[in-house]
PQR file with spaces between the fields and no chain letter, atoms N, CA, C, O and H, PARSE charges and radii, in Angstrom:
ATOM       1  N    UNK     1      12.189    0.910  -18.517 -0.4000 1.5000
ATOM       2  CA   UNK     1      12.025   -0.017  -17.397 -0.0000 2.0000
ATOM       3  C    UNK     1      13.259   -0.016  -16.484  0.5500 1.7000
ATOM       4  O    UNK     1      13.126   -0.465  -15.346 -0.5500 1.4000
ATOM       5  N    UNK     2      14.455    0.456  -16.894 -0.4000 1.5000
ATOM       6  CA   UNK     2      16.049    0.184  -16.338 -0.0000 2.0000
ATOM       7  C    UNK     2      15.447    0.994  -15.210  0.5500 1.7000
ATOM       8  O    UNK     2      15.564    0.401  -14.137 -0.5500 1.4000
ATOM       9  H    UNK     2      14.562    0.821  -17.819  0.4000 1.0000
ATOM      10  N    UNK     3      14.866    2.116  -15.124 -0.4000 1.5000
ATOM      11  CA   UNK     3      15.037    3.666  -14.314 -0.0000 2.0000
ATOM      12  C    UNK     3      13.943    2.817  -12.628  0.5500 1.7000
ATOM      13  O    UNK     3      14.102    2.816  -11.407 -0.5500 1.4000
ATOM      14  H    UNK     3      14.772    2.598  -15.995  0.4000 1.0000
ATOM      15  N    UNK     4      12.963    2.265  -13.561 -0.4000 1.5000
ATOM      16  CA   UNK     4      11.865    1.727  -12.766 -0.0000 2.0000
ATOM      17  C    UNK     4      12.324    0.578  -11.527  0.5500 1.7000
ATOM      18  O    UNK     4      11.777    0.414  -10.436 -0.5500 1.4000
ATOM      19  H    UNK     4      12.834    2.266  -14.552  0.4000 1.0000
ATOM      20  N    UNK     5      13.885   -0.365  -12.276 -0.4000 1.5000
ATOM      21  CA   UNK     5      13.930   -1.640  -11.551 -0.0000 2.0000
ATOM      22  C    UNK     5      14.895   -0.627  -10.870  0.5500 1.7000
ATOM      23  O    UNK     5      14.193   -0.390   -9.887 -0.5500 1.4000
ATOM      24  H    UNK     5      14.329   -0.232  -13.162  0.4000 1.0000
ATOM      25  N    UNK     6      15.631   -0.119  -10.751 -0.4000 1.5000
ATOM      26  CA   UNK     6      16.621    0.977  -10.517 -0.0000 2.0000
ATOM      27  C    UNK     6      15.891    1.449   -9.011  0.5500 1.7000
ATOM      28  O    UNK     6      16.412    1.220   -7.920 -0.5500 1.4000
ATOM      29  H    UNK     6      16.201   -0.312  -11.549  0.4000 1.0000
ATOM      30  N    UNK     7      14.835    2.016   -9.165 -0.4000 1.5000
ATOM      31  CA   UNK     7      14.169    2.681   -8.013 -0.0000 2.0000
ATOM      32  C    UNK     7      13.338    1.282   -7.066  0.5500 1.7000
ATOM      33  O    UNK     7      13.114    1.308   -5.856 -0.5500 1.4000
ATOM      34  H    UNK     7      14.411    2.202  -10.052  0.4000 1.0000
ATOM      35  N    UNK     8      13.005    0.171   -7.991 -0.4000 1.5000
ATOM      36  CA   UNK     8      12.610   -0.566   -7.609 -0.0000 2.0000
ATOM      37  C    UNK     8      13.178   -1.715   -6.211  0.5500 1.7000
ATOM      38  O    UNK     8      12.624   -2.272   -5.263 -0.5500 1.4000
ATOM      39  H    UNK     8      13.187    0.149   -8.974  0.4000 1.0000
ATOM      40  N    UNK     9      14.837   -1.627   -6.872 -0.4000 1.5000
ATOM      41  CA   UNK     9      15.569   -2.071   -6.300 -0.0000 2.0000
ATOM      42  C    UNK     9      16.211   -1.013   -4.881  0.5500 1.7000
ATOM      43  O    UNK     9      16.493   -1.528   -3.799 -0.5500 1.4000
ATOM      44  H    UNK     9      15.287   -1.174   -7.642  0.4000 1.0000
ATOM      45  N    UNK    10      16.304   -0.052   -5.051 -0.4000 1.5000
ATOM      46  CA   UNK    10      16.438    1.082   -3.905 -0.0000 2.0000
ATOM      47  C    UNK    10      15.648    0.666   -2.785  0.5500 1.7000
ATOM      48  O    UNK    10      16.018    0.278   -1.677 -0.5500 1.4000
ATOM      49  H    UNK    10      16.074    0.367   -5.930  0.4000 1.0000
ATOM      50  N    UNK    11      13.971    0.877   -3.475 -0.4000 1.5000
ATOM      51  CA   UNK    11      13.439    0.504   -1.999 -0.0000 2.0000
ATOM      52  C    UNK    11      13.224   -0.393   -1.213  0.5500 1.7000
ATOM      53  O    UNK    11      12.687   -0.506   -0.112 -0.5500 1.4000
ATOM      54  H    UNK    11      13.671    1.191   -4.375  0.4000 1.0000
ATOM      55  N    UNK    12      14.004   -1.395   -2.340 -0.4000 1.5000
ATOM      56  CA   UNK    12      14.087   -2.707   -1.080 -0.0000 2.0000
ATOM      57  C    UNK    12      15.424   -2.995   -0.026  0.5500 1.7000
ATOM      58  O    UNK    12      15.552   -3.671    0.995 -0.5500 1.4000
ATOM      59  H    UNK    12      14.441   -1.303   -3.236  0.4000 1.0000
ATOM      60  N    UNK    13      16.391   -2.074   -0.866 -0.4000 1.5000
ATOM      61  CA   UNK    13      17.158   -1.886   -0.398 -0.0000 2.0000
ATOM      62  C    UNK    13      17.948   -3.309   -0.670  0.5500 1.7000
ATOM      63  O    UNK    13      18.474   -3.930    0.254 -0.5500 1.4000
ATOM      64  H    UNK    13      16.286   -1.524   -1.695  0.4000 1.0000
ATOM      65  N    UNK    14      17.972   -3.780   -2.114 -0.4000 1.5000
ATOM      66  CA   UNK    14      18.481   -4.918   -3.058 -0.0000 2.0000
ATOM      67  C    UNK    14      19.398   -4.196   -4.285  0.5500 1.7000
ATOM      68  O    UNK    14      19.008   -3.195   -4.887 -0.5500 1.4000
ATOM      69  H    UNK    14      17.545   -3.275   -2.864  0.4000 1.0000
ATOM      70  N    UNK    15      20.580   -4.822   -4.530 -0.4000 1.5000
ATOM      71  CA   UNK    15      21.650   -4.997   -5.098 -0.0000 2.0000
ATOM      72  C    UNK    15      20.621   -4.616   -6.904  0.5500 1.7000
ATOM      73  O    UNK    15      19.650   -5.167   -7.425 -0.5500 1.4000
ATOM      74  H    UNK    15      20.896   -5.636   -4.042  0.4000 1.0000
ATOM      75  N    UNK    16      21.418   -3.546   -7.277 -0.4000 1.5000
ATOM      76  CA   UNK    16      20.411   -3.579   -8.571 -0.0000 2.0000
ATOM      77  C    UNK    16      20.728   -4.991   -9.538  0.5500 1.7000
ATOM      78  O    UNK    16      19.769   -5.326  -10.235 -0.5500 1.4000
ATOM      79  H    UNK    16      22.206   -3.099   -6.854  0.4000 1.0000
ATOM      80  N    UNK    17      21.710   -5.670   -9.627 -0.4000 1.5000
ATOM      81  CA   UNK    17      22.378   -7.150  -10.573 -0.0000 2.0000
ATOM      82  C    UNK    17      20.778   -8.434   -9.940  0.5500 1.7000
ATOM      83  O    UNK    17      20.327   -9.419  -10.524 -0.5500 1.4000
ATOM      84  H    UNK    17      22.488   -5.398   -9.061  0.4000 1.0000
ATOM      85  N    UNK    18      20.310   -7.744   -8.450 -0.4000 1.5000
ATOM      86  CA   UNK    18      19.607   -9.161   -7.685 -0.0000 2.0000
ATOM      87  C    UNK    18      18.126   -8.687   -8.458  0.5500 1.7000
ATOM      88  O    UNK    18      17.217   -9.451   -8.781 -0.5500 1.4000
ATOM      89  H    UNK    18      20.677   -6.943   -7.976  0.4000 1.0000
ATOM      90  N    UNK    19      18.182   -6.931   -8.685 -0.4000 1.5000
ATOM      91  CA   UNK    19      16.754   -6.781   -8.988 -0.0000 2.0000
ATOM      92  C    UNK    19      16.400   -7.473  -10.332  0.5500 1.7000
ATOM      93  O    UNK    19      15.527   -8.327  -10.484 -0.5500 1.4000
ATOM      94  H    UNK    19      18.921   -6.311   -8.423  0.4000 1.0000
ATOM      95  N    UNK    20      17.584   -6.737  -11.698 -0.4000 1.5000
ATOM      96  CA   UNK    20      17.499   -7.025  -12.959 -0.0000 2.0000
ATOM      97  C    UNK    20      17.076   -8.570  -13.129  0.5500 1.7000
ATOM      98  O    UNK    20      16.065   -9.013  -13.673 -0.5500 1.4000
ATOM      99  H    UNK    20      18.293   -6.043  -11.574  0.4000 1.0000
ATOM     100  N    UNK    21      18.411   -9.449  -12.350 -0.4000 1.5000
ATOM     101  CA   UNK    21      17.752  -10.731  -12.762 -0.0000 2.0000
ATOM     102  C    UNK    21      16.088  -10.998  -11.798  0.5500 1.7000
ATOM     103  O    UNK    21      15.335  -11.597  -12.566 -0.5500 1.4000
ATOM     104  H    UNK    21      19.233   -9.089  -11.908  0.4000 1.0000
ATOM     105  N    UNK    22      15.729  -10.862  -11.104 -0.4000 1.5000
ATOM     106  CA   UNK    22      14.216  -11.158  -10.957 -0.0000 2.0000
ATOM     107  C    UNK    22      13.674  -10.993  -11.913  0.5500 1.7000
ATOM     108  O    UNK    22      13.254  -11.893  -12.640 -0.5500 1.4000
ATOM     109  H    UNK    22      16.340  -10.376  -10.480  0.4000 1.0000
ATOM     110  N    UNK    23      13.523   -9.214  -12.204 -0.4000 1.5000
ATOM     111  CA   UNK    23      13.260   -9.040  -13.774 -0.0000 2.0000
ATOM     112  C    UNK    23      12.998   -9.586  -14.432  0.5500 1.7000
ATOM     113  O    UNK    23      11.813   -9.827  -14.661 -0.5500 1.4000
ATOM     114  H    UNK    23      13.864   -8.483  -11.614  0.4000 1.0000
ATOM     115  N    UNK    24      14.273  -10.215  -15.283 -0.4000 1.5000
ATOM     116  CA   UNK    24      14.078  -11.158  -15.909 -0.0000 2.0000
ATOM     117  C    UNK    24      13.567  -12.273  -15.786  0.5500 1.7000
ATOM     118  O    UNK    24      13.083  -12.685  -16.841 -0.5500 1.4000
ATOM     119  H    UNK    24      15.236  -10.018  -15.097  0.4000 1.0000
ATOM     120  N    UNK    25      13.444  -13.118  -14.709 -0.4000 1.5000
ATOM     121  CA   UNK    25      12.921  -14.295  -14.274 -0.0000 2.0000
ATOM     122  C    UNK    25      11.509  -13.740  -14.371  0.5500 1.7000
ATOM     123  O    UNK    25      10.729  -14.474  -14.977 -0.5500 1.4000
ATOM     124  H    UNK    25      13.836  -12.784  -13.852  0.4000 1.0000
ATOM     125  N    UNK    26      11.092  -12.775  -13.974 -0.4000 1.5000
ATOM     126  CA   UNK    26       9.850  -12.284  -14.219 -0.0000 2.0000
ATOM     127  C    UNK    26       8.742  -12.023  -15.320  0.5500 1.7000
ATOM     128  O    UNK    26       7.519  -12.105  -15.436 -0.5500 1.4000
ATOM     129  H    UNK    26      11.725  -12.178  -13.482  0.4000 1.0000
ATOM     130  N    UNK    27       9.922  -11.641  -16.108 -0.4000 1.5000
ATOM     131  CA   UNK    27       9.311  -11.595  -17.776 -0.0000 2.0000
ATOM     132  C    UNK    27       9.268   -9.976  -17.348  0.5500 1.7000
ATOM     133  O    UNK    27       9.177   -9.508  -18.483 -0.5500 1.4000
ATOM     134  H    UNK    27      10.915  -11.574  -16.014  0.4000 1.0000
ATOM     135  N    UNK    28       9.273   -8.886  -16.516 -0.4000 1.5000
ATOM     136  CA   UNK    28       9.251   -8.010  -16.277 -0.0000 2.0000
ATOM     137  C    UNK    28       8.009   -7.804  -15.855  0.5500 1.7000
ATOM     138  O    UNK    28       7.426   -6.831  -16.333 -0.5500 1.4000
ATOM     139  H    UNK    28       9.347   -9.266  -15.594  0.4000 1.0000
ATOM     140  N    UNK    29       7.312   -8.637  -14.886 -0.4000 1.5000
ATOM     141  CA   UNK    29       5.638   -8.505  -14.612 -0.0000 2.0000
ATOM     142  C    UNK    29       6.179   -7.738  -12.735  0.5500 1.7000
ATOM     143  O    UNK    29       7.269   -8.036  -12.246 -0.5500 1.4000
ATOM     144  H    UNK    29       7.785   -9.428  -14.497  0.4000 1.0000
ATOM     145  N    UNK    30       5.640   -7.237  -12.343 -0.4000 1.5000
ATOM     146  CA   UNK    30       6.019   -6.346  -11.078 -0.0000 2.0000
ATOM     147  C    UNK    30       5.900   -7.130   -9.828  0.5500 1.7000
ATOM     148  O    UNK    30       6.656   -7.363   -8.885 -0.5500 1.4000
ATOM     149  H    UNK    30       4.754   -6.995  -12.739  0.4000 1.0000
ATOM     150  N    UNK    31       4.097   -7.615  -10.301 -0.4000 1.5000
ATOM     151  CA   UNK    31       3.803   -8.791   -9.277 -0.0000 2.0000
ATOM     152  C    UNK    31       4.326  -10.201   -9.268  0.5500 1.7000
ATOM     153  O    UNK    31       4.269  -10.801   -8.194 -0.5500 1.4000
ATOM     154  H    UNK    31       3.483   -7.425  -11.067  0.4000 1.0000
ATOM     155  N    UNK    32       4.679  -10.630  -10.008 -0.4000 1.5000
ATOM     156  CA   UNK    32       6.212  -11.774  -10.297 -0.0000 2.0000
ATOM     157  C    UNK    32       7.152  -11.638   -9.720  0.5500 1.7000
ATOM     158  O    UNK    32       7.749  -12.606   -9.249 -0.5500 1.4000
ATOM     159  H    UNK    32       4.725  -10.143  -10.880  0.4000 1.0000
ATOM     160  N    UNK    33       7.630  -10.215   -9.562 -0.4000 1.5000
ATOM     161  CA   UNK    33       8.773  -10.264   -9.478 -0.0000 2.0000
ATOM     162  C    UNK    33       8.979   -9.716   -7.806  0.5500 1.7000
ATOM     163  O    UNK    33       9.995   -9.514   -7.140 -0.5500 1.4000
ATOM     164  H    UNK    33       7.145   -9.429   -9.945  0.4000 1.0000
ATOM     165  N    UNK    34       7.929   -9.625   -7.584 -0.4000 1.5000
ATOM     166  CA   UNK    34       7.529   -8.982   -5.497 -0.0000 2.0000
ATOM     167  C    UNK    34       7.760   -9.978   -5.121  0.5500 1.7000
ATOM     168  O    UNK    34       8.627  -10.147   -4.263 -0.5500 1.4000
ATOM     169  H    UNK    34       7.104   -9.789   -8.125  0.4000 1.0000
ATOM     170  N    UNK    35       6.798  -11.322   -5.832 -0.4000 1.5000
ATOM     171  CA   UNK    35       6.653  -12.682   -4.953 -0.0000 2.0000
ATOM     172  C    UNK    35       8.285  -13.369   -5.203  0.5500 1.7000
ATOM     173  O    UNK    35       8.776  -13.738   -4.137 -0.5500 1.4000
ATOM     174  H    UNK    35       6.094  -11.185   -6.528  0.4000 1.0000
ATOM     175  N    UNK    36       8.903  -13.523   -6.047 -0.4000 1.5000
ATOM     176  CA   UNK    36       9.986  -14.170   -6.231 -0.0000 2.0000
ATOM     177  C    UNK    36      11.214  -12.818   -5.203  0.5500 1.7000
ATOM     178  O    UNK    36      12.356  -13.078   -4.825 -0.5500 1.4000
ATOM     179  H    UNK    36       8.503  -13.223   -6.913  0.4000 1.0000
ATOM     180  N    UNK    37      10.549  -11.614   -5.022 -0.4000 1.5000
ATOM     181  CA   UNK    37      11.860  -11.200   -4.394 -0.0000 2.0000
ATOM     182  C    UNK    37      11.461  -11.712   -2.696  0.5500 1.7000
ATOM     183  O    UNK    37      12.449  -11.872   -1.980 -0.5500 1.4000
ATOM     184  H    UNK    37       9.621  -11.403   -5.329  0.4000 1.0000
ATOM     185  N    UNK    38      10.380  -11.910   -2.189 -0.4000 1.5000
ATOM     186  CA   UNK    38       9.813  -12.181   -1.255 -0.0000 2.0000
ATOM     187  C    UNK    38      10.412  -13.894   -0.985  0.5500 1.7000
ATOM     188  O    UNK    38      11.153  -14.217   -0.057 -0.5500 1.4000
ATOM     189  H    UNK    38       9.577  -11.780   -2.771  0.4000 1.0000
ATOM     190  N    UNK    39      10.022  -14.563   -1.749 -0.4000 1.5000
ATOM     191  CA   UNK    39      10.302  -15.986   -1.861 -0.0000 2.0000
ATOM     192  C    UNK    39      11.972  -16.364   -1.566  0.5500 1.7000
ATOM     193  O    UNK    39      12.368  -17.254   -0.814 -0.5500 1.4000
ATOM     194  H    UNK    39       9.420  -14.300   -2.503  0.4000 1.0000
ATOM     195  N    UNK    40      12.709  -15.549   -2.272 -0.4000 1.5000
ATOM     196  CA   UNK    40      13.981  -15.834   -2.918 -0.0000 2.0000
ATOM     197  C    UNK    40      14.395  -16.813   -4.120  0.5500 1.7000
ATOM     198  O    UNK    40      13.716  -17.838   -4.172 -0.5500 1.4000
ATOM     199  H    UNK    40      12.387  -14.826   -2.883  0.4000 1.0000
ATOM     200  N    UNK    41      15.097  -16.714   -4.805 -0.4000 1.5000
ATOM     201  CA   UNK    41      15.313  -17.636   -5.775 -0.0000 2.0000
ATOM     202  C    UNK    41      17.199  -17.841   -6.042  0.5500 1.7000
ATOM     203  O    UNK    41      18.093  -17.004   -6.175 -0.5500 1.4000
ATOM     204  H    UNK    41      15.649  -15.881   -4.763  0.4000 1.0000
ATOM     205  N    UNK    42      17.204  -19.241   -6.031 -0.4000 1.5000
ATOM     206  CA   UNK    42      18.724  -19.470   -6.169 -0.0000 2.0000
ATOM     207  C    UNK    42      18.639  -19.111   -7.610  0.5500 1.7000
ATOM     208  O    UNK    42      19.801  -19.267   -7.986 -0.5500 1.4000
ATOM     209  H    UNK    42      16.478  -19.920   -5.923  0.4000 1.0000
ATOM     210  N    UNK    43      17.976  -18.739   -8.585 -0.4000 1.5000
ATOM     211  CA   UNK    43      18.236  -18.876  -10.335 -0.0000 2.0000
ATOM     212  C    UNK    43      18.672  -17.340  -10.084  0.5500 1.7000
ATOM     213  O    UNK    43      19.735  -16.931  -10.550 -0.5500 1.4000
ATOM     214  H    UNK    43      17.032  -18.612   -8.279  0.4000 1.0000
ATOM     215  N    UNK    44      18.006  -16.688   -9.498 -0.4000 1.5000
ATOM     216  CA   UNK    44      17.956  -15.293   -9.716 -0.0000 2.0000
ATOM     217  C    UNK    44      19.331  -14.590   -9.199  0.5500 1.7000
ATOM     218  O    UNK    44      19.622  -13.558   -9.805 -0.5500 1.4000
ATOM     219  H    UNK    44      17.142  -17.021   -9.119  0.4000 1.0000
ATOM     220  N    UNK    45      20.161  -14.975   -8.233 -0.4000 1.5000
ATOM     221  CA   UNK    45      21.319  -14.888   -7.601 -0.0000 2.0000
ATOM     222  C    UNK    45      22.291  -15.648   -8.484  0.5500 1.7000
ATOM     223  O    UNK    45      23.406  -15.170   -8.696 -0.5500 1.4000
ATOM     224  H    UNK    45      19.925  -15.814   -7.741  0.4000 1.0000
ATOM     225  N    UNK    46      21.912  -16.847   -9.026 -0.4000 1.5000
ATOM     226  CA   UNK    46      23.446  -17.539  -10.210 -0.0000 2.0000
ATOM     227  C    UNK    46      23.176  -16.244  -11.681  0.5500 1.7000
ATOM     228  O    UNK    46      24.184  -15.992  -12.341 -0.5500 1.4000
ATOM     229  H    UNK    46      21.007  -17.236   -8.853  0.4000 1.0000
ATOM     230  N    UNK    47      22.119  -15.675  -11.997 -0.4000 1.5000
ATOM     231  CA   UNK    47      22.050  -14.848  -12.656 -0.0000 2.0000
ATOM     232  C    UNK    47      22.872  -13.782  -12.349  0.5500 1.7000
ATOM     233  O    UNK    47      23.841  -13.501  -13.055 -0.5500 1.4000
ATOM     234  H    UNK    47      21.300  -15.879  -11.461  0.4000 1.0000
ATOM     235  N    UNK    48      22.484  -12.983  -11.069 -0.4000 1.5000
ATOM     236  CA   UNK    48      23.102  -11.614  -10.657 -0.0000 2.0000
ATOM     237  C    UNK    48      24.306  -11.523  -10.676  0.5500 1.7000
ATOM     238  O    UNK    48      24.904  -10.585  -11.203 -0.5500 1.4000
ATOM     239  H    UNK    48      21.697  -13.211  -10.495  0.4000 1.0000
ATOM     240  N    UNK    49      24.887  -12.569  -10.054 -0.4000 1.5000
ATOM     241  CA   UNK    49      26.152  -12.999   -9.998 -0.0000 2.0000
ATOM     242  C    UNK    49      26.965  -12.671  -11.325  0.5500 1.7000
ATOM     243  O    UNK    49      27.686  -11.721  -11.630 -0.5500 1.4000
ATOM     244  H    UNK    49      24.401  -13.332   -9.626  0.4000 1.0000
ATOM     245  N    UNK    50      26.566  -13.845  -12.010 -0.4000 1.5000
ATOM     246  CA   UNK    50      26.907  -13.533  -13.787 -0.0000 2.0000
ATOM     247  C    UNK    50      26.924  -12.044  -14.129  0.5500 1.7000
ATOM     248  O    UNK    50      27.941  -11.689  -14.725 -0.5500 1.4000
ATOM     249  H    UNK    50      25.980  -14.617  -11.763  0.4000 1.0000
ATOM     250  N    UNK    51      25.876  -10.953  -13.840 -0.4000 1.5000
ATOM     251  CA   UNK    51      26.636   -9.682  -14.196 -0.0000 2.0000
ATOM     252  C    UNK    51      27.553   -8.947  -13.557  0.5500 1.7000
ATOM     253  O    UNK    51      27.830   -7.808  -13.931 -0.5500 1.4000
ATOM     254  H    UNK    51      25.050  -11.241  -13.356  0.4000 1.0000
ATOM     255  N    UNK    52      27.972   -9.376  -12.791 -0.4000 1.5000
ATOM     256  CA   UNK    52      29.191   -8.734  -11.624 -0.0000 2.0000
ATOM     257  C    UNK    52      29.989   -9.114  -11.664  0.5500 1.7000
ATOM     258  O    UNK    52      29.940  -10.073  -12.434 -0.5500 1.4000
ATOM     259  H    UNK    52      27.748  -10.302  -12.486  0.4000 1.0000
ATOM     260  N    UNK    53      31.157   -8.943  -11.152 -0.4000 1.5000
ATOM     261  CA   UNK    53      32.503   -9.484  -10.432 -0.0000 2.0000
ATOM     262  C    UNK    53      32.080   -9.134   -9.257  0.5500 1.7000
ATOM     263  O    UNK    53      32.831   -9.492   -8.350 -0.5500 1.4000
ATOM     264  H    UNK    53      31.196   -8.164  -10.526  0.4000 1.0000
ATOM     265  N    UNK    54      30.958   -8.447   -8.874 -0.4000 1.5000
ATOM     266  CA   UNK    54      31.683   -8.458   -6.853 -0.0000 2.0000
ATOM     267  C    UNK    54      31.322   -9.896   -6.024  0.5500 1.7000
ATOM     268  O    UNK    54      31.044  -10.999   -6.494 -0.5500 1.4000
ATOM     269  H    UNK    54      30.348   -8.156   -9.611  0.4000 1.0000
ATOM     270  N    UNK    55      31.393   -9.621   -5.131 -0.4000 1.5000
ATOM     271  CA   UNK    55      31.291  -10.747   -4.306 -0.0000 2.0000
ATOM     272  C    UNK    55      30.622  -10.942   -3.171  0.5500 1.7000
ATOM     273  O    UNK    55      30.566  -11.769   -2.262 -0.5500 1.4000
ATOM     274  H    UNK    55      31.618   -8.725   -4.749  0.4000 1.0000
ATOM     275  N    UNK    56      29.882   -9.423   -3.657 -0.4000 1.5000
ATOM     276  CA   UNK    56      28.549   -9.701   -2.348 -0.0000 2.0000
ATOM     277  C    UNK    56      27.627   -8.959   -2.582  0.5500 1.7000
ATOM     278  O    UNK    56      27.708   -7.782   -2.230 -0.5500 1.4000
ATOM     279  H    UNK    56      29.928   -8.751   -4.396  0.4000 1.0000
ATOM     280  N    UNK    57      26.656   -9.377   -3.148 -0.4000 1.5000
ATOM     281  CA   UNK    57      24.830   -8.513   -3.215 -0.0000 2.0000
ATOM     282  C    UNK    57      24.296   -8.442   -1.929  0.5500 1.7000
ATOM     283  O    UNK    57      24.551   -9.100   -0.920 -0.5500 1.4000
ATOM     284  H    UNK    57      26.591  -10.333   -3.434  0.4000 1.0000
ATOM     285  N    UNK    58      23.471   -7.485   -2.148 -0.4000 1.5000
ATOM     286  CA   UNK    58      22.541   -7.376   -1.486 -0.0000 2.0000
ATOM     287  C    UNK    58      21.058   -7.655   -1.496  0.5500 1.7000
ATOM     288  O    UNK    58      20.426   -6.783   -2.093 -0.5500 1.4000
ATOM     289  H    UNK    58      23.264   -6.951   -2.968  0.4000 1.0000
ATOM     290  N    UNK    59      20.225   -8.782   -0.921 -0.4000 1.5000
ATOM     291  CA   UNK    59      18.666   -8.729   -0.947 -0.0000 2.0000
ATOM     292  C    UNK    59      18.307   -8.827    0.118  0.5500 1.7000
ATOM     293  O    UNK    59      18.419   -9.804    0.859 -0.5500 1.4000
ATOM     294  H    UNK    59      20.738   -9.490   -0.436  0.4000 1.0000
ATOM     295  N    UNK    60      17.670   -7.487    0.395 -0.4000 1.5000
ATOM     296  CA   UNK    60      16.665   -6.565    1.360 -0.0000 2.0000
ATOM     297  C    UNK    60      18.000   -6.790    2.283  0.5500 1.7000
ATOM     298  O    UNK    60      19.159   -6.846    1.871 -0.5500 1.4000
ATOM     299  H    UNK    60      17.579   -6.693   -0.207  0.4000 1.0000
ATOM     300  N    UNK    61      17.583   -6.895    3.519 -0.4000 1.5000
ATOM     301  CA   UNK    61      18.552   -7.078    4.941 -0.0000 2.0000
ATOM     302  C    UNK    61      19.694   -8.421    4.641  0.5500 1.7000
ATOM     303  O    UNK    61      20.764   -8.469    5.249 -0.5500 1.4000
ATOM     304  H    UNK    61      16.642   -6.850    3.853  0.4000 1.0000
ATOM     305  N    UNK    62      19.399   -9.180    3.906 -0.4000 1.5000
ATOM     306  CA   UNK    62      20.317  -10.392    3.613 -0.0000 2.0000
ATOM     307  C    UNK    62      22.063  -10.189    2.704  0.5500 1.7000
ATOM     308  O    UNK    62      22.040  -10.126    1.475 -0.5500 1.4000
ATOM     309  H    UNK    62      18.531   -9.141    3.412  0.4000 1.0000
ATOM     310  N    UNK    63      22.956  -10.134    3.190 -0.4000 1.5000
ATOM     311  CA   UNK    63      23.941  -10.180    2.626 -0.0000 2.0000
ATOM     312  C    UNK    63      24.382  -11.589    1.827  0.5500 1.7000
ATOM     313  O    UNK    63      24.459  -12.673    2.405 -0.5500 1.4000
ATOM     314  H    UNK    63      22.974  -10.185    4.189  0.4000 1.0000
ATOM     315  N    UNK    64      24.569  -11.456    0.863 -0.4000 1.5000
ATOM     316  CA   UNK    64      24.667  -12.913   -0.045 -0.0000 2.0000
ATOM     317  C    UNK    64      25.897  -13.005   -0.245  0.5500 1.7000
ATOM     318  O    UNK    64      26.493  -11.929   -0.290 -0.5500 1.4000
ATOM     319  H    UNK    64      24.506  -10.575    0.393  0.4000 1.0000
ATOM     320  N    UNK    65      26.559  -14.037   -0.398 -0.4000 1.5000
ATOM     321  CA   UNK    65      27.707  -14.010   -0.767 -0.0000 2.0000
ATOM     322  C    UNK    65      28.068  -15.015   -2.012  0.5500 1.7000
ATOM     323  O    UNK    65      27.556  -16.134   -2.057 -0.5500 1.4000
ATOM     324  H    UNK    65      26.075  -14.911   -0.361  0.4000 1.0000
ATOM     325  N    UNK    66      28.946  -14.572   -2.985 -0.4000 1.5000
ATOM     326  CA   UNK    66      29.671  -15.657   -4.380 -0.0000 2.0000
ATOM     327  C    UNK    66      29.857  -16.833   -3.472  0.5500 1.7000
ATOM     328  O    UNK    66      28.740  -17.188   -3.097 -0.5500 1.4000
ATOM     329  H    UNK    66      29.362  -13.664   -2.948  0.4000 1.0000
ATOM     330  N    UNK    67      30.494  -17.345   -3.126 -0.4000 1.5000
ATOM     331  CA   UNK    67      31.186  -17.817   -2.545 -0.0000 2.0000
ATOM     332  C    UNK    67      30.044  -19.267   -2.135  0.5500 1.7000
ATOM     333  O    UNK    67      30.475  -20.412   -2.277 -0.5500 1.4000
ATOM     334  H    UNK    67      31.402  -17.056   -3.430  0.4000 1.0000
ATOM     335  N    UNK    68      28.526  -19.003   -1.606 -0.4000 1.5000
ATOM     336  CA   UNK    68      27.646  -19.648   -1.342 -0.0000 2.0000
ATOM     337  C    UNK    68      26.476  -19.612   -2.283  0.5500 1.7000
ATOM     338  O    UNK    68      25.299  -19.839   -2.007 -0.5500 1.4000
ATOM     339  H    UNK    68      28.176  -18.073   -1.490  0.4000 1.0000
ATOM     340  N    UNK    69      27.127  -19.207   -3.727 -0.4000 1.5000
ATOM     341  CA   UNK    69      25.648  -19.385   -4.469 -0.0000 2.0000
ATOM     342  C    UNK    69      26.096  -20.401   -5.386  0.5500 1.7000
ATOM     343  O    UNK    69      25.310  -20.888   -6.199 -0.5500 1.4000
ATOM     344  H    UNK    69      28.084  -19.022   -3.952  0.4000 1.0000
């Protein structure tokens, strides 16, 4: 599944830390995890966050920043 959220996350052109946690918030269901990347979710960003040190993801065109999550 890593290879899948991996490519998954490419074509949205999302931070792979923003894809994994959807993922997870997802339970790993595909269509779960479209609508919550569509939606946005603050859980899913205090997640991503947690696997990084950087200080700025990416979801789709949106630059996120630590700093505001």
């Amino acid at each position: 599944m890593a290879k899948d959220i991996q490519s998954w996350a490419e074509i949205r052109e999302t931070s792979i830390e923003i894809a994994e946690a959807i993922f997870e918030i997802a339970d790993n269901d595909e269509v779960m995890a479209q609508k919550i990347w569509e939606e946005g979710s603050d859980e899913a960003l205090e997640i991503a966050f947690a696997k990084t040190d950087q200080n700025k993801l990416f979801w789709g065109e949106e630059t996120v920043e630590r700093k505001n999550v």
